[in-house]
FILO-718411 format. One record per atom (N, C-alpha, C, O): residue number from 1; x, y, z; atom name; residue in one letter. Coordinates in steps of 0.02 Angstrom, whole numbers. Example, Ala and Ser with C-alpha at 12.3 -4.5 7.8 and 13.67 -1.06 7.14 Angstrom:
2
   n      X      Y      Z atom res
   1    660   -284    390    N   A
   1    615   -225    390   CA   A
   1    660   -165    390    C   A
   1    712   -166    423    O   A
   2    642   -112    354    N   S
   2    684    -53    357   CA   S
   2    645      2    394    C   S
   2    670     57    402    O   S
//
This chain:
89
   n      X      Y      Z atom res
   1   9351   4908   5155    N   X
   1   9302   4938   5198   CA   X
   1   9248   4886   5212    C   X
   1   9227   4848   5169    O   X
   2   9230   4886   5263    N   X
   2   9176   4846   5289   CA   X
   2   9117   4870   5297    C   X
   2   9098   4920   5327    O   X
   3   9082   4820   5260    N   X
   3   8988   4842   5251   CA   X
   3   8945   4853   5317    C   X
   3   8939   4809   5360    O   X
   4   8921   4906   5318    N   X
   4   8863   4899   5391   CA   X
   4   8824   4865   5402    C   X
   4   8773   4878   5370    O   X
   5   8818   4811   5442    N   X
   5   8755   4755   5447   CA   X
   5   8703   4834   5472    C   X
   5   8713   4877   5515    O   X
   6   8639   4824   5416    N   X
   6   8596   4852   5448   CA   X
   6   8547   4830   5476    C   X
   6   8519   4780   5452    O   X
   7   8522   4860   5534    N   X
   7   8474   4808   5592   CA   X
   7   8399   4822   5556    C   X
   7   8388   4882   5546    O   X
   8   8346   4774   5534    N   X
   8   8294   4780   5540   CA   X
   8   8232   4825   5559    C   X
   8   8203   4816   5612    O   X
   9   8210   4876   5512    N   X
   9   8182   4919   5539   CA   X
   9   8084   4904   5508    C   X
   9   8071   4889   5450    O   X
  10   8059   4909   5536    N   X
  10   7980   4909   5543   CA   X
  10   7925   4933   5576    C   X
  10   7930   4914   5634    O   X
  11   7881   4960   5568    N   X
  11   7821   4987   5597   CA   X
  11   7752   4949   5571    C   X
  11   7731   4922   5520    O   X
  12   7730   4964   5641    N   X
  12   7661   4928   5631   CA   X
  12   7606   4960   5665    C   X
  12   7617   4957   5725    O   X
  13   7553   4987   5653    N   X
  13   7530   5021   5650   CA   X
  13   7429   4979   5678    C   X
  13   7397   4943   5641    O   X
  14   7408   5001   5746    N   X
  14   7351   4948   5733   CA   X
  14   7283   5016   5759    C   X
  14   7304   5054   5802    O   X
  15   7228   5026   5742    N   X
  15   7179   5062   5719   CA   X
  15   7210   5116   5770    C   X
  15   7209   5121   5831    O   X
  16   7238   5154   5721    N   X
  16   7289   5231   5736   CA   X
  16   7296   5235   5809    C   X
  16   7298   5294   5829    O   X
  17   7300   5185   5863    N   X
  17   7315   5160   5925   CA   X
  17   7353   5139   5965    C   X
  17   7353   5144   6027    O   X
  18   7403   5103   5913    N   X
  18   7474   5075   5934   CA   X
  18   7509   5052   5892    C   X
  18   7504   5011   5846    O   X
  19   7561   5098   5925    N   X
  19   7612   5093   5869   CA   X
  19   7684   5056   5896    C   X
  19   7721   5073   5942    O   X
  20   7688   5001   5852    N   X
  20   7767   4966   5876   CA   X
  20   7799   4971   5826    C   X
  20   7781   4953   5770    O   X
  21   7880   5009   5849    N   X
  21   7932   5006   5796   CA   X
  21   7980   4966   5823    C   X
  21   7981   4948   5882    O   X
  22   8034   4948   5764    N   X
  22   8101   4908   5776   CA   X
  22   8144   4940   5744    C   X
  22   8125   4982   5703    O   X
  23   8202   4930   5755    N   X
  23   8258   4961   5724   CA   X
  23   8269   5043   5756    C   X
  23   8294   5085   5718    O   X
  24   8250   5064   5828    N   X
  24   8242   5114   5845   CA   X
  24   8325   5117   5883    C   X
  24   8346   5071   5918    O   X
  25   8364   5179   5870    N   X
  25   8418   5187   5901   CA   X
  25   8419   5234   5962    C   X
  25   8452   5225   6014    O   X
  26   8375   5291   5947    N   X
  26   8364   5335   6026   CA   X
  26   8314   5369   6024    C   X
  26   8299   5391   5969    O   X
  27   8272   5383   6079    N   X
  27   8225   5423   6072   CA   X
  27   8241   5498   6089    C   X
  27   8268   5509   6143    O   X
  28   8228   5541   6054    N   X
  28   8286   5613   6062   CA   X
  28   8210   5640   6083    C   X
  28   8214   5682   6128    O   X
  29   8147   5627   6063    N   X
  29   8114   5697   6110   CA   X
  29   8056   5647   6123    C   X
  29   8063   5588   6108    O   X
  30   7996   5673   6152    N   X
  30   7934   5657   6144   CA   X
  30   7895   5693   6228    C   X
  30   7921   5704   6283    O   X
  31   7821   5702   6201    N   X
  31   7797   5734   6238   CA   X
  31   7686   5725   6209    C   X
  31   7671   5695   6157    O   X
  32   7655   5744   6236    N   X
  32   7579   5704   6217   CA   X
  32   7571   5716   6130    C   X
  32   7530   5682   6099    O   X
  33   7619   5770   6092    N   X
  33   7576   5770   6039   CA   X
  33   7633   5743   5969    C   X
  33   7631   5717   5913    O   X
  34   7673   5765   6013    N   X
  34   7782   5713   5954   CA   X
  34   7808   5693   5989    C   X
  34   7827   5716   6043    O   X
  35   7819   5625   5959    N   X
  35   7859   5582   5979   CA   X
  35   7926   5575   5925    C   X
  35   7911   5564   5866    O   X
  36   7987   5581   5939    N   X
  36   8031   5598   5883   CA   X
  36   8086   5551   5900    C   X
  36   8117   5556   5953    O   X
  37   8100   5504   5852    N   X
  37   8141   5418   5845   CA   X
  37   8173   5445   5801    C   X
  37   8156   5480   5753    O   X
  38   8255   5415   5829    N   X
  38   8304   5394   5799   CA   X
  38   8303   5330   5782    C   X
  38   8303   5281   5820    O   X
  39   8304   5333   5697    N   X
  39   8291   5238   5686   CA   X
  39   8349   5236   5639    C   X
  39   8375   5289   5623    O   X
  40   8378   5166   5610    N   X
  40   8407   5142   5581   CA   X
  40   8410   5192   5498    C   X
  40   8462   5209   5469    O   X
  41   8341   5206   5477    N   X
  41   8332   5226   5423   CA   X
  41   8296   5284   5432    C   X
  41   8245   5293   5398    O   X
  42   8316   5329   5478    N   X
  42   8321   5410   5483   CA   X
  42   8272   5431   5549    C   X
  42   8263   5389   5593    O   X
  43   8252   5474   5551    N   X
  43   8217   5507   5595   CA   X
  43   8136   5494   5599    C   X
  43   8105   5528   5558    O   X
  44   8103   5459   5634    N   X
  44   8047   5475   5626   CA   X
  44   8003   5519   5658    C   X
  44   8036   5541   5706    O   X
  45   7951   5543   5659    N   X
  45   7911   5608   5683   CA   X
  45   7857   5578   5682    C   X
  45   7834   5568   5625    O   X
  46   7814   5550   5744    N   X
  46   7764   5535   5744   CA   X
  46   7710   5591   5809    C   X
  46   7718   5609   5867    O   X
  47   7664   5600   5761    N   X
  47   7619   5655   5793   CA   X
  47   7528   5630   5801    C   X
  47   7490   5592   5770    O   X
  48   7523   5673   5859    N   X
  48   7455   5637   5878   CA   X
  48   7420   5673   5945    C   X
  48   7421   5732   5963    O   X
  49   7391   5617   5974    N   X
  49   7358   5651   6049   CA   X
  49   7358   5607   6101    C   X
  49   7325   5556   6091    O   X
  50   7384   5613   6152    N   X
  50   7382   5590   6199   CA   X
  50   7411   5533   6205    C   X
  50   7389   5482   6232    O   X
  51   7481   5545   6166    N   X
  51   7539   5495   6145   CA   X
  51   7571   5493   6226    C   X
  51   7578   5540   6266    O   X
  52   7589   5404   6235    N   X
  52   7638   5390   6284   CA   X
  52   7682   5320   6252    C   X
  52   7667   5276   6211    O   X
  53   7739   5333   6288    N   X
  53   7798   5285   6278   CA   X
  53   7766   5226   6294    C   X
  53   7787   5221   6352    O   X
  54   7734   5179   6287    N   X
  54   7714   5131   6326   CA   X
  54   7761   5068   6332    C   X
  54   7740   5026   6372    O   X
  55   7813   5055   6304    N   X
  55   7880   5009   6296   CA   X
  55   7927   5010   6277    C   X
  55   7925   5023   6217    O   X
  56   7993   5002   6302    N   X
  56   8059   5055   6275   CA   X
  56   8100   5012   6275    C   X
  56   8118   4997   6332    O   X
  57   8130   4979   6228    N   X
  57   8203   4928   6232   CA   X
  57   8227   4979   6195    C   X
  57   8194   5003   6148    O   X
  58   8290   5001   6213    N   X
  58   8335   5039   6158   CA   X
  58   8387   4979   6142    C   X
  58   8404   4972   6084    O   X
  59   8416   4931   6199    N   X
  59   8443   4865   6182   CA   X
  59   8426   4839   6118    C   X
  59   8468   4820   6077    O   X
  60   8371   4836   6108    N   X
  60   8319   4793   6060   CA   X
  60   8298   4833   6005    C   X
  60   8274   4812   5953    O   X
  61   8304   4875   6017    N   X
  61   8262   4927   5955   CA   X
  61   8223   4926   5949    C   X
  61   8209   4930   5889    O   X
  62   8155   4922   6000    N   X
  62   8081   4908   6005   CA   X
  62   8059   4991   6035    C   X
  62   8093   5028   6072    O   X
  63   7998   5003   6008    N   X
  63   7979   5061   6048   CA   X
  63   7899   5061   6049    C   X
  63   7876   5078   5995    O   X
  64   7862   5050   6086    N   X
  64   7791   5043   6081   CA   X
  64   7748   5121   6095    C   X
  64   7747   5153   6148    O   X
  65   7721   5135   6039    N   X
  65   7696   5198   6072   CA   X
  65   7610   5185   6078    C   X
  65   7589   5138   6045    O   X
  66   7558   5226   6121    N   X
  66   7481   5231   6121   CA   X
  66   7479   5289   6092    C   X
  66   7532   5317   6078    O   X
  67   7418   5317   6079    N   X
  67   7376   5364   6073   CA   X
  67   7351   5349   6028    C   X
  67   7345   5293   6001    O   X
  68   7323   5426   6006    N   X
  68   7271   5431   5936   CA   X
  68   7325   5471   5898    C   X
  68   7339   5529   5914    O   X
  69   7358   5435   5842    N   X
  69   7422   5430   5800   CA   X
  69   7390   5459   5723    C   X
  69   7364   5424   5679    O   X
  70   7399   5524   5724    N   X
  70   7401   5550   5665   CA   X
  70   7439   5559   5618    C   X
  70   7414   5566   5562    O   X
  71   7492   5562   5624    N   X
  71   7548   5579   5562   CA   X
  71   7616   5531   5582    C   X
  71   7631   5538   5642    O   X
  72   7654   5489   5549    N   X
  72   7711   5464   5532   CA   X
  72   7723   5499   5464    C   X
  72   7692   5505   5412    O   X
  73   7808   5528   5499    N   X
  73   7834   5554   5442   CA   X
  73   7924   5558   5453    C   X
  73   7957   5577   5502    O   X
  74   7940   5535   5397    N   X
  74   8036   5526   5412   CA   X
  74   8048   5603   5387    C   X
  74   8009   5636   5352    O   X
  75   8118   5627   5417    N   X
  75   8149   5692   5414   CA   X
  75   8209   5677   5408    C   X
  75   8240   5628   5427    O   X
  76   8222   5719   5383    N   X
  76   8306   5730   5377   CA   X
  76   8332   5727   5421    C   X
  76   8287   5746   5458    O   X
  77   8397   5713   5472    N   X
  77   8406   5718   5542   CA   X
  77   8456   5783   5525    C   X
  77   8495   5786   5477    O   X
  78   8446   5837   5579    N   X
  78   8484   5915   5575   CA   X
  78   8544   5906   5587    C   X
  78   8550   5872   5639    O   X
  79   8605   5924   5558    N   X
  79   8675   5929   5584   CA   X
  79   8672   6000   5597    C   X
  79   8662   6049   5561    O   X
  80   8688   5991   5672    N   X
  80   8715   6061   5689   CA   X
  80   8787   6090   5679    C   X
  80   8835   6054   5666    O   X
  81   8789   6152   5686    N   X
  81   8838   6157   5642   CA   X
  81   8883   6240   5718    C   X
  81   8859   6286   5752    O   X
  82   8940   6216   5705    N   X
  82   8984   6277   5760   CA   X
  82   8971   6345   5744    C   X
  82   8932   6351   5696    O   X
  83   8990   6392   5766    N   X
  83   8988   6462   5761   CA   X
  83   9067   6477   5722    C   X
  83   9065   6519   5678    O   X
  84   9103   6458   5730    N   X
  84   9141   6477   5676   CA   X
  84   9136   6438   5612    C   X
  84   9165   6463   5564    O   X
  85   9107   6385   5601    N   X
  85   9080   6345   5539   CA   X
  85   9042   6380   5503    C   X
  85   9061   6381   5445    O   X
  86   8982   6419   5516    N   X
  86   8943   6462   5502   CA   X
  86   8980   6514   5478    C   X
  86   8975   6534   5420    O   X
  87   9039   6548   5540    N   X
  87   9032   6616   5534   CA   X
  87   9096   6608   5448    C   X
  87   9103   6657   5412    O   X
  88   9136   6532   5431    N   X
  88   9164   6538   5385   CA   X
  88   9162   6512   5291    C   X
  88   9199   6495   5244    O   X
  89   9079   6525   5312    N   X
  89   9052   6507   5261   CA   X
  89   9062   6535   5206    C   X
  89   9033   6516   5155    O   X
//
């Protein structure tokens, strides 16, 4: 079996203003107050005010966000699950 090169993941964080990550694989939501990253090393949930995308390589795994950045926090990422998966629990 062959090992996963894993890509480089980091945040940087400059007076709760801007935020640059790496190692970002997709951005699945975001909107002024969550911004919600698929990264290398899980989900992140970043919450705040008057959050915008301000730079987007998904090529690159760069994601630059603004605002006034209150909370970074990793989550579990949800597997959804079928209706007969459920219903044969």
């Amino acid at each position: 079996m062959e090992k996963e090169v894993q890509q480089p993941h980091e945040l940087r964080l400059d007076n709760r203003a801007r935020l640059s990550v790496s190692g970002v694989r997709e951005v699945e939501s975001f909107d002024e107050t969550v911004v919600v990253l698929s990264t290398v090393r899980g989900l992140l949930v970043i919450r705040g005010q008057k959050l915008q995308l301000q730079a987007l390589s998904i090529d690159g795994g760069q994601v630059s966000v603004h605002g006034l950045i209150d909370t970074l926090a990793y989550e579990e990422e949800q597997k959804t699950t079928g209706f007969l998966r459920r219903l044969f629990r």
